[in-house]
C-alpha positions in Angstrom: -80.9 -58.3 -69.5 -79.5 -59.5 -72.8 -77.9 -57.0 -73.8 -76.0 -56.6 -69.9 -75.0 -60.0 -70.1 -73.9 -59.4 -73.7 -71.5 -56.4 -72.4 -70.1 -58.4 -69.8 -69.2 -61.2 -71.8 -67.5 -59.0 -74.2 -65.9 -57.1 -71.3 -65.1 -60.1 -69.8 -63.6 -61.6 -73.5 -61.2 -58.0 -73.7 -59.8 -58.3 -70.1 -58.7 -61.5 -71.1 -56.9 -61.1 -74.4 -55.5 -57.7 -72.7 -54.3 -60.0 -70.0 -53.0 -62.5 -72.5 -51.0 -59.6 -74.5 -49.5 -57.9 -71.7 -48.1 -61.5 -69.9 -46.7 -62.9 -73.3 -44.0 -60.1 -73.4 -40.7 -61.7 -72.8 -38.3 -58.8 -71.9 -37.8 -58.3 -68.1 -38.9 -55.3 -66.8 -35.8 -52.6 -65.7 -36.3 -49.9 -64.1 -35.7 -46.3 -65.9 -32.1 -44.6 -65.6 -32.8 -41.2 -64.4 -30.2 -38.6 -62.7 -30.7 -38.7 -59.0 -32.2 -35.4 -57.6 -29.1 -35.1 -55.0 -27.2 -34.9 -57.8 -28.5 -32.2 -59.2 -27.1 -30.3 -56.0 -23.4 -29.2 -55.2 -22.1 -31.4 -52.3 -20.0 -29.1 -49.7 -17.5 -30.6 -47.0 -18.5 -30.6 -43.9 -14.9 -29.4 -42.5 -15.3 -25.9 -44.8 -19.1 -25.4 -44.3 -19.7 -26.3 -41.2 -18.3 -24.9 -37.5 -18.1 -26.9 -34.3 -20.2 -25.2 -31.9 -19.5 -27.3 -28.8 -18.4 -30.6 -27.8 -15.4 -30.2 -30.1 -13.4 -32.9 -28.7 -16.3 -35.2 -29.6 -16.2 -34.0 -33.4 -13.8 -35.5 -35.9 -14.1 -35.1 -40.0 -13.5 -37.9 -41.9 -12.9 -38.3 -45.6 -10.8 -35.3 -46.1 -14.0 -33.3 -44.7 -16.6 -34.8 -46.5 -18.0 -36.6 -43.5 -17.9 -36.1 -39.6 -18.6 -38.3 -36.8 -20.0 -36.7 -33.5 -19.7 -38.7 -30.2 -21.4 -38.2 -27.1 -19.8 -39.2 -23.6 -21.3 -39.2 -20.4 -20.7 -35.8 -19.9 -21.6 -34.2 -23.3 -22.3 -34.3 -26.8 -21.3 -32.0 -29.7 -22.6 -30.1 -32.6 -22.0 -28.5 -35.6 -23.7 -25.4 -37.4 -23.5 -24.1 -41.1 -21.6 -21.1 -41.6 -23.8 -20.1 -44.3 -27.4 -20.1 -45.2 -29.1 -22.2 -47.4 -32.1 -21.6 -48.4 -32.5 -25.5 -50.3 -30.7 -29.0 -49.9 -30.2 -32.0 -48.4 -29.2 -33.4 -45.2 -28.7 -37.4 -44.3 -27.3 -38.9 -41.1 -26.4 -42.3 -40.0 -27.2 -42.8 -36.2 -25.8 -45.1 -34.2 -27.2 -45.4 -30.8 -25.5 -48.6 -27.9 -28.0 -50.7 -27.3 -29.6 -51.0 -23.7 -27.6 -47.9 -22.8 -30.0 -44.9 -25.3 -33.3 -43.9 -23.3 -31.9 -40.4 -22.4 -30.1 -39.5 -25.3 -32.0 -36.5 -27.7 -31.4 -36.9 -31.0 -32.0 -33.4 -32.6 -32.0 -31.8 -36.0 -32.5 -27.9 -36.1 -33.4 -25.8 -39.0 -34.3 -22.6 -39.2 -34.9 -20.0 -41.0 
């Protein structure tokens, strides 16, 4: 029983002056400056890779092609599909849906392969 109370007092006695060296470090902490992984990628414009497979009226590119905003009336919507195939990447989309006015709308991202 000694000699558990003995360990616990010196565990007890490390945890603190572990505690006490750690906290007295004055630098603030900053986070490690490492290359993005979508960087490590070639970026393509959407206007060269990419075809508009219906609702073209609903499709414009923005950004001399780097970015495209597809609409959707109340008739149809639009889409675009790669002309090539890619094996690896990244997609990202911002979606924007009008409030109140979104129940029916399908919101659809295929990929195959």
């Amino acid at each position: 029983m000694a000699l558990l109370q003995q360990k616990l007092s010196f565990s007890c006695l490390l945890i603190l002056c572990l505690a006490t060296v750690v906290s007295s470090h004055s630098r603030p902490y900053t986070t490690p400056s490492v290359t993005r992984l979508t960087d490590s990628f070639p970026r393509v414009q959407v206007d060269s890779a990419f075809s508009k497979t219906f609702g073209a009226k609903n499709i414009q590119f923005l950004s001399n092609g780097s970015t495209a905003t597809l609409a959707l009336d109340k008739i149809t919507g639009s889409g675009l599909v790669s002309q090539s195939r890619y094996s690896y990447g990244f997609f990202s989309a911002a979606i924007k849906l009008p409030s109140g006015l979104s129940p029916g709308v399908v919101v659809a991202f295929y990929s195959l392969f």
